[in-house]
N, C-alpha and C positions, 0 to 999 in steps of 0.2 A: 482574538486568539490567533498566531503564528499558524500558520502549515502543521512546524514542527511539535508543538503543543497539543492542536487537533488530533495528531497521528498517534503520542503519546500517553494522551486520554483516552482516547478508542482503545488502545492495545491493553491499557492496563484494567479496560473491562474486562477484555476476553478470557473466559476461562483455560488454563492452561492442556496444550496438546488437543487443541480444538482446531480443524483443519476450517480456516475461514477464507473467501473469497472478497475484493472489494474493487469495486468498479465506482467511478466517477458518478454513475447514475444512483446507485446504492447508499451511496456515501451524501449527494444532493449537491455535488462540487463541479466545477467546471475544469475542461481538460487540463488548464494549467497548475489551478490549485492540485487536481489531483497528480501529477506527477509530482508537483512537490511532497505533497505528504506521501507516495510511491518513493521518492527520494529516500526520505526519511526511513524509512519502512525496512530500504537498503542497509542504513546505517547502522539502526538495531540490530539489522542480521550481522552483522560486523561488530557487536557490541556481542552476542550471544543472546540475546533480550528474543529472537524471532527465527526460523528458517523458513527463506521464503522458497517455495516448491515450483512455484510457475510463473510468470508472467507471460501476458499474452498482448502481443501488436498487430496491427495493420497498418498497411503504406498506404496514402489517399494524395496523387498530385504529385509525390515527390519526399510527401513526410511521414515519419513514421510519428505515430501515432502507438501510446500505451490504450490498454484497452481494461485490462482487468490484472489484479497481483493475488497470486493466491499463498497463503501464509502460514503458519504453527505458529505458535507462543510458548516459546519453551523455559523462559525466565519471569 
């Protein structure tokens, strides 16, 4: 299953106007998978499908680092 598939499945669980959080560890993904599906996540909110309320980073070394995407499901 894709990133974008992953992301798409999850979301169309969630019940509607339900304020959800999701972290790499949450989710059982590692940090690159999960920026992709955080990618994607974006895109829905660009689509009307999602508003996403927070994300949260840290810089470790030089790089920034996603940390958590906190989201609505408004479609």
């Amino acid at each position: 299953m894709t990133h974008d598939a992953l992301a798409d499945e999850l979301v169309s669980q969630l019940p509607l106007h339900r304020d959800t959080r999701w972290t790499a560890g949450s989710l059982g993904l590692d940090e690159a998978a999960f920026d992709a599906v955080a990618q994607r996540l974006l895109e829905l909110e660009t689509q009307g499908a999602i508003d996403v309320v927070n994300m949260s980073r840290d810089a470790h070394n030089g790089l920034r680092r996603l940390n958590a995407i906190r989201f609505v499901r408004v479609a």
